[in-house]
KEMIZA-236694 format. One line per 5 residues: number of its first residue (from 1); for each residue y, x, z of N, C-alpha, C. Coordinates in steps of 0.02 Angstrom, whole numbers. Layout:
! KEMIZA-236694
NUM> Y,X,Z,Y,X,Z,Y,X,Z ~ ... $
This chain:
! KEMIZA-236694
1> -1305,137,9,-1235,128,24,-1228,91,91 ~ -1182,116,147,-1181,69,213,-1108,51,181 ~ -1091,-7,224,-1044,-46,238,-1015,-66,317 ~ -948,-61,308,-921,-73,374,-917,-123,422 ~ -920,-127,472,-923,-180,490,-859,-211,505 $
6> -802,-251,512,-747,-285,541,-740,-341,603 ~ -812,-373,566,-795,-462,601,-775,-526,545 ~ -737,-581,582,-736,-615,553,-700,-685,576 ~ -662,-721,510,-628,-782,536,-640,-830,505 ~ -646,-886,550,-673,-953,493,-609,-1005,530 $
11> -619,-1056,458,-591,-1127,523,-636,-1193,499 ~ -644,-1227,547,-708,-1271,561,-642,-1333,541 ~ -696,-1396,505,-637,-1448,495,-659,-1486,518 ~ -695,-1503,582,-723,-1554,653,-684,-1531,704 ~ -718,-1562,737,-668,-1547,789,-730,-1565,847 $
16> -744,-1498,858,-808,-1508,920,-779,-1467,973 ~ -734,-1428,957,-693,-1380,1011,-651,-1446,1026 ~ -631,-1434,1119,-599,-1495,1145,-517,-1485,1131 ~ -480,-1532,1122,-413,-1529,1100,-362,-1530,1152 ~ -311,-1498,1126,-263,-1498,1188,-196,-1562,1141 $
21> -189,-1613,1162,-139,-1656,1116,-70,-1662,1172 ~ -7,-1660,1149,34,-1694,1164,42,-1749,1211 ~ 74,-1752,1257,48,-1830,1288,69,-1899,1237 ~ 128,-1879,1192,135,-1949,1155,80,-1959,1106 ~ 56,-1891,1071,-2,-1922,1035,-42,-1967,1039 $
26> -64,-2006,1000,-126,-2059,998,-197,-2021,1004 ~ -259,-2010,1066,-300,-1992,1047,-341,-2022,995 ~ -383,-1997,953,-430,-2021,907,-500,-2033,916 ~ -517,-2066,897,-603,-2094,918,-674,-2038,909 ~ -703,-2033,965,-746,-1982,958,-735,-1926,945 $
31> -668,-1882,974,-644,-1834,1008,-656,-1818,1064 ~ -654,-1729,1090,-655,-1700,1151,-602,-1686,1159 ~ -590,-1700,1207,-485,-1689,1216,-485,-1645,1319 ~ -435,-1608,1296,-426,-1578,1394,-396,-1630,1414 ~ -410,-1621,1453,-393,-1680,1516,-370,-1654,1588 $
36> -346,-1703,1641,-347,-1683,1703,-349,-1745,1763 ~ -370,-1727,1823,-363,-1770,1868,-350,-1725,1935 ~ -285,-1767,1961,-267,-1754,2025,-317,-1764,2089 ~ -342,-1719,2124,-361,-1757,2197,-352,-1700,2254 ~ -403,-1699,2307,-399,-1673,2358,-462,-1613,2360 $
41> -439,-1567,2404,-483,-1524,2396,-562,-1532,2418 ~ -570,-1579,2479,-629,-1611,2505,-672,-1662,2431 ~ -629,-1688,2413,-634,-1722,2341,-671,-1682,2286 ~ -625,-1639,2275,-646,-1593,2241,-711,-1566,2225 ~ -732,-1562,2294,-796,-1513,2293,-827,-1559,2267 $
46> -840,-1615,2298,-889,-1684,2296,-892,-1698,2232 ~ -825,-1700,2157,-833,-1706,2093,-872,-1655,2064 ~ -855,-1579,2076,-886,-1533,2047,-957,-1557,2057 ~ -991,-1562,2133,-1041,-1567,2131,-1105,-1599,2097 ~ -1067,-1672,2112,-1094,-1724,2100,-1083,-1770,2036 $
51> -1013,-1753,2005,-968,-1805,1976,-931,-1856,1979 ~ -913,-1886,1960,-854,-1920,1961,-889,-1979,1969 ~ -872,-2022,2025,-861,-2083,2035,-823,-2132,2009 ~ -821,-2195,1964,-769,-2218,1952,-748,-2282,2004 ~ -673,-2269,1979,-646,-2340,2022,-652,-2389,2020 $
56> -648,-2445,2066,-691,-2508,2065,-638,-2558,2024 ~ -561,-2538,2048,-507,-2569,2013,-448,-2522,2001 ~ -388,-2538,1964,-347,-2503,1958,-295,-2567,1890 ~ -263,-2519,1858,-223,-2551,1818,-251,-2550,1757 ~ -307,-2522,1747,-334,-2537,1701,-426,-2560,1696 $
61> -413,-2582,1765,-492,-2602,1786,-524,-2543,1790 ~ -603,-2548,1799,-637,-2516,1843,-651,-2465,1783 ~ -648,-2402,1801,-656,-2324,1766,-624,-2253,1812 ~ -639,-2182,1771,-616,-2139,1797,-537,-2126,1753 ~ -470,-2127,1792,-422,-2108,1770,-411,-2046,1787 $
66> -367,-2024,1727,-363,-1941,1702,-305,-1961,1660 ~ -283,-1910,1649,-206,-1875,1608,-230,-1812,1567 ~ -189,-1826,1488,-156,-1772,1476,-114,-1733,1488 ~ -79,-1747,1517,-12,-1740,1553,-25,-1713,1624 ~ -35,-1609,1619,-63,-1598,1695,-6,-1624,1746 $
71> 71,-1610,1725,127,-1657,1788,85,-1717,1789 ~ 77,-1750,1769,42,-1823,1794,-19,-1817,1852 ~ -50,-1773,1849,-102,-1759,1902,-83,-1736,1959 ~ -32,-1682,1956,-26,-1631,2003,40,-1679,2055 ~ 58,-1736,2050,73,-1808,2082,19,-1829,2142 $
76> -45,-1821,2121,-87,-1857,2153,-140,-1800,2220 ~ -154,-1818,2246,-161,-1892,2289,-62,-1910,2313 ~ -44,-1957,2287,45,-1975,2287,50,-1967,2361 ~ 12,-1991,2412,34,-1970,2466,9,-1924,2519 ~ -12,-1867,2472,-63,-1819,2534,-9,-1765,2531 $
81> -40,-1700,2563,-21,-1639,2583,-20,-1614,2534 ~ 36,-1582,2504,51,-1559,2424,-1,-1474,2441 ~ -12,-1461,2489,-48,-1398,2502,-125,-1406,2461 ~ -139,-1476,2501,-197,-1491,2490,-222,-1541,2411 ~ -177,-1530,2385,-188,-1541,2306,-222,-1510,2264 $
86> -258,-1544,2230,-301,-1500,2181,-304,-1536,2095 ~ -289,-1477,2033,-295,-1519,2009,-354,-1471,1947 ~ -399,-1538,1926,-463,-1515,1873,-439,-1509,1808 ~ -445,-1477,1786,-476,-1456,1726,-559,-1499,1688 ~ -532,-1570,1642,-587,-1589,1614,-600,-1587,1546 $
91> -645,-1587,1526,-663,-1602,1456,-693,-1675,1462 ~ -662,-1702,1406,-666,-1777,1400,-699,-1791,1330 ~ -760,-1829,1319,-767,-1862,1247,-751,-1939,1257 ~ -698,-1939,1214,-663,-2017,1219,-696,-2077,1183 ~ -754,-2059,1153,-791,-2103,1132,-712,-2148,1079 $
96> -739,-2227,1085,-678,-2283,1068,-638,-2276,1091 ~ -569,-2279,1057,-499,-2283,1119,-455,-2341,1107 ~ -435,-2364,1153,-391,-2436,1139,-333,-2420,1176 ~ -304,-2435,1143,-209,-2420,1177,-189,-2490,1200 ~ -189,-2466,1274,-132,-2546,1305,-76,-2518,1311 $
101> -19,-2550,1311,61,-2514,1305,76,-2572,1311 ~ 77,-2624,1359,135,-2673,1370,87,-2713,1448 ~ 116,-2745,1474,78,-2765,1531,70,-2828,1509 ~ 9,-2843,1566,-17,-2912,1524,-44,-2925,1468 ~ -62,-2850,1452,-104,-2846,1363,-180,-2880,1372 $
106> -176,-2905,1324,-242,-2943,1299,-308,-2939,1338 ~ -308,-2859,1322,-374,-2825,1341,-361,-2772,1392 ~ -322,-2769,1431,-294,-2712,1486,-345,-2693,1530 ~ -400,-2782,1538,-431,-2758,1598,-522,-2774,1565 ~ -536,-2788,1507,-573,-2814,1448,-583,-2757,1411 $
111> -562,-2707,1395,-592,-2659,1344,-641,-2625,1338 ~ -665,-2626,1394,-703,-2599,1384,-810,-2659,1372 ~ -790,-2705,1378,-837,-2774,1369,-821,-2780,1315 ~ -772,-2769,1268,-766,-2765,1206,-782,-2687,1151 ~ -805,-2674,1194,-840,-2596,1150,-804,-2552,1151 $
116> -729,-2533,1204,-715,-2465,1215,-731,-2412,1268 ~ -728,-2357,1246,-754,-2314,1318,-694,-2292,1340 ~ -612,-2277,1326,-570,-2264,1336,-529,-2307,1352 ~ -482,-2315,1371,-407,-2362,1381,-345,-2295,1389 ~ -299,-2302,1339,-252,-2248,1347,-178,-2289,1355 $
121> -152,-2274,1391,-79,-2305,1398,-15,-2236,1376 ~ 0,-2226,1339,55,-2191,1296,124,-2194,1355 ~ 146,-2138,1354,187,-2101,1398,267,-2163,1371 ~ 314,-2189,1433,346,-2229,1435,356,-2295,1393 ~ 293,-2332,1386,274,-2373,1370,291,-2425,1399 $
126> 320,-2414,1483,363,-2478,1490,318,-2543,1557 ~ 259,-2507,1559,238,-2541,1594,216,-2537,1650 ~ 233,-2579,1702,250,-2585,1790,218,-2530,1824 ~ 156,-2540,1804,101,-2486,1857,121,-2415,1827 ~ 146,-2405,1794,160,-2327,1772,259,-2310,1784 $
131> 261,-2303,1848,340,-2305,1849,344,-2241,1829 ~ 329,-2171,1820,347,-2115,1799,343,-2122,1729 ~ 306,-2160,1732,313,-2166,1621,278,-2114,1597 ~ 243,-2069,1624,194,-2026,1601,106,-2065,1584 ~ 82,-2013,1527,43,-2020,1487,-31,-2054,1557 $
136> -96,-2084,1561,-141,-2080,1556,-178,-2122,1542 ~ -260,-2084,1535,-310,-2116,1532,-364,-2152,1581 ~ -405,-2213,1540,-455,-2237,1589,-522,-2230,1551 ~ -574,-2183,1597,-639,-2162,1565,-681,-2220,1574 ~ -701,-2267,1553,-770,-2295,1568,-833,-2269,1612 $
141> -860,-2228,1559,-931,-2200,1588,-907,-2125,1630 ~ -911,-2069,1703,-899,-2049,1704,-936,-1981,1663 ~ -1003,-2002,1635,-1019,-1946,1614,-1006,-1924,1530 ~ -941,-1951,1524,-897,-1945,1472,-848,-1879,1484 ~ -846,-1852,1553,-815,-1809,1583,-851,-1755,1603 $
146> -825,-1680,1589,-831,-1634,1632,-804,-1594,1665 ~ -810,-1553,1720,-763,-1512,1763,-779,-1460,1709 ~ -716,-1426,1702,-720,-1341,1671,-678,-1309,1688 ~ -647,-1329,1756,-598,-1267,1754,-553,-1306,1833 ~ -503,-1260,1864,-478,-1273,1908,-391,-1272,1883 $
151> -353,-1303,1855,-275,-1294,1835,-213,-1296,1899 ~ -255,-1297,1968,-201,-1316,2019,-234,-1313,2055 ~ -215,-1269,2126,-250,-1268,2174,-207,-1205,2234 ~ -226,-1216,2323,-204,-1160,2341,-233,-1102,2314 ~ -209,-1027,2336,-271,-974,2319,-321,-995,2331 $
156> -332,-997,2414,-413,-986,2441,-462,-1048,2433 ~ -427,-1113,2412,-460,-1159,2349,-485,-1171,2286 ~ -422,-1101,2271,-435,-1117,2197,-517,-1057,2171 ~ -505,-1013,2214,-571,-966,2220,-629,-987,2228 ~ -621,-1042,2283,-699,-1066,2302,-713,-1113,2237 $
161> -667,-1160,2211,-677,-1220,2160,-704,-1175,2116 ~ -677,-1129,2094,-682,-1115,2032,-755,-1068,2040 ~ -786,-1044,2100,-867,-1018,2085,-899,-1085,2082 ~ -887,-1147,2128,-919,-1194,2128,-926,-1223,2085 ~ -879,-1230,1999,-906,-1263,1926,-942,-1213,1906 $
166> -928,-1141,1910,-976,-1099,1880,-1043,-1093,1917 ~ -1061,-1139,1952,-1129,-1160,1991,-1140,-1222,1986 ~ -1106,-1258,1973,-1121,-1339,1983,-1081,-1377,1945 ~ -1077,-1359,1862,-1055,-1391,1801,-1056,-1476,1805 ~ -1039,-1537,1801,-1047,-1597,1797,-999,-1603,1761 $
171> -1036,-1701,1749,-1029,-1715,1696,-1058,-1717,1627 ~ -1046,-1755,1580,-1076,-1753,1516,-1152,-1739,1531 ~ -1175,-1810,1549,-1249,-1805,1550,-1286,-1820,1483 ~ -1256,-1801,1429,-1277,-1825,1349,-1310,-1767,1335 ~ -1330,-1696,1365,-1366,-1646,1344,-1316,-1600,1313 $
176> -1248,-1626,1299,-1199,-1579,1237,-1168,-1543,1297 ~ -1151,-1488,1291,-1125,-1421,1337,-1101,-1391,1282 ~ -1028,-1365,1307,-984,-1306,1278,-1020,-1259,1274 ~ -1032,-1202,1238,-1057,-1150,1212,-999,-1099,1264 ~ -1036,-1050,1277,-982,-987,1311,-965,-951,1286 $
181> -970,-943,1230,-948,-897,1175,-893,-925,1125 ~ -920,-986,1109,-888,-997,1038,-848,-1070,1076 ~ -864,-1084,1121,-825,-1164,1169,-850,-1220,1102 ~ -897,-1208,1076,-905,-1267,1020,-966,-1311,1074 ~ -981,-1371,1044,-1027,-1402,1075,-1107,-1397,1067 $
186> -1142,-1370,1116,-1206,-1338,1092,-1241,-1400,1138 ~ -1298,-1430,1089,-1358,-1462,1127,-1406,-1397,1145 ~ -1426,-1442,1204,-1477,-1437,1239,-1550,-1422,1209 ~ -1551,-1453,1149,-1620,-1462,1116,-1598,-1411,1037 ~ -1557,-1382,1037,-1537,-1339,966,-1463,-1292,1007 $
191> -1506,-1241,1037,-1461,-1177,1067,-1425,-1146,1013 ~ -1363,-1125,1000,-1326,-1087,984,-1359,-996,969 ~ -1347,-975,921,-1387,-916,912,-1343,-856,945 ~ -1365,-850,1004,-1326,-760,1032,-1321,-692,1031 ~ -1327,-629,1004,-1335,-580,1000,-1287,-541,997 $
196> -1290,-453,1026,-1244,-410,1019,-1214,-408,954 ~ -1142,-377,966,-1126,-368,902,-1152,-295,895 ~ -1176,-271,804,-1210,-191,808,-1157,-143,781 ~ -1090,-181,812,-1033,-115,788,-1027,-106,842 ~ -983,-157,897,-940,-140,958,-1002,-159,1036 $
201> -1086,-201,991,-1091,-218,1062,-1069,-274,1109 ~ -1018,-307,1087,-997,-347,1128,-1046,-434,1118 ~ -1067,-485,1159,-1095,-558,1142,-1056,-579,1101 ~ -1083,-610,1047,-1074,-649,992,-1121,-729,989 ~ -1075,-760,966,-1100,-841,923,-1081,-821,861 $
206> -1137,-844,827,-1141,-841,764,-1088,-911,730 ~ -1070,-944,788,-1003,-1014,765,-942,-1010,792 ~ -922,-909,814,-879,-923,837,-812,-915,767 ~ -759,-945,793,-719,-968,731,-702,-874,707 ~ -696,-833,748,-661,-766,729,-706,-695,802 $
211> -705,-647,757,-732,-581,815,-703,-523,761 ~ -695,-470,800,-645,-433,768,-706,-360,786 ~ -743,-327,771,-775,-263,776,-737,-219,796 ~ -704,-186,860,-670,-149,880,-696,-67,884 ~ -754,-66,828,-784,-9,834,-765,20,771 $
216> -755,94,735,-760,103,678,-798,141,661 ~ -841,146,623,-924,190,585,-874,237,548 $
């Protein structure tokens, strides 16, 4: 007796695929969440390449700041050539997250000497350094971050950026990499299993949540 083939749908109750949240949401601890950061296209290249540098100071002391909130990025650099704007596409693991929401908080510029890798300030929260009142974050470590994608850019920027991550991935120096198939998180040391599908042919992960056999026997 043969049997047909269809495909298939699952739903996973982790959360290793990166999240897209709300900006008022609270992120949660040891989540991958999208992210973004505003800069310049000279900039740009230099993050893809190399990675992210963090800042020495800021309003939330020294880290890489990023947004959920792509309007919050696509602001920055606040006073350059809006031509010459670029904005990333990151995947973020937020490790600890500590919410400051008032100025002069406790730990605003301390959280991270106290065991967080995050600092999130919640969208009109009221405090000085954030006059738009939009959502962001402060990364600690930058290799908590990766480039995956280009969300803003001219054309003939956004073309070159976007071969240059698909050549020069950074970030997340922990060995964990998105899977291309299934976007779940595949180590380095335990690959993801790949093969045709034997109805339609098409690449398969054996973790991807759903594949549909567009062939019929």
């Amino acid at each position: 007796m043969s049997l047909q083939f269809f495909g298939w749908e699952v739903t996973y109750d982790d959360h290793s695929i990166s999240e897209e949240l709300r900006a008022n949401q609270e992120p949660k601890n040891e989540r991958v969440y999208t992210m973004y950061h505003g800069t310049t296209v000279n900039f740009a290249r230099t993050i893809i390449t190399n990675g992210f540098i963090p800042s020495t100071k800021g309003m939330l002391g020294p880290g890489v700041y990023v947004s959920r909130d792509k309007k919050k990025a696509e602001r920055y650099p606040l006073n350059g050539n809006p031509a010459d704007r670029v904005v990333l596409e990151l995947q973020v693991r937020v490790g600890r997250v500590k919410r400051i929401d008032k100025d002069n908080h406790p730990m605003q510029y301390t959280w991270h000497a106290q065991g967080y890798d995050t600092a999130w300030v919640p969208p009109n929260c009221g405090m000085k350094a954030v006059p738009s009142g939009l959502e962001e974050d402060c990364i600690f470590d930058p290799k908590r971050i990766k480039v995956v994608g280009i969300a803003m850019a001219s054309k003939s920027a956004k073309k070159e950026l976007k071969k240059l991550v698909g050549k020069c991935p950074s970030g997340d120096g922990s060995g964990v990499d998105a899977c291309s198939l299934c976007n779940r998180k595949e180590d380095q040391s335990s690959p993801h299993i790949k093969q045709q599908c034997w109805g339609c042919g098409k690449n398969i992960c054996s973790l991807m949540t759903k594949h549909f056999c567009s062939v019929s026997n």
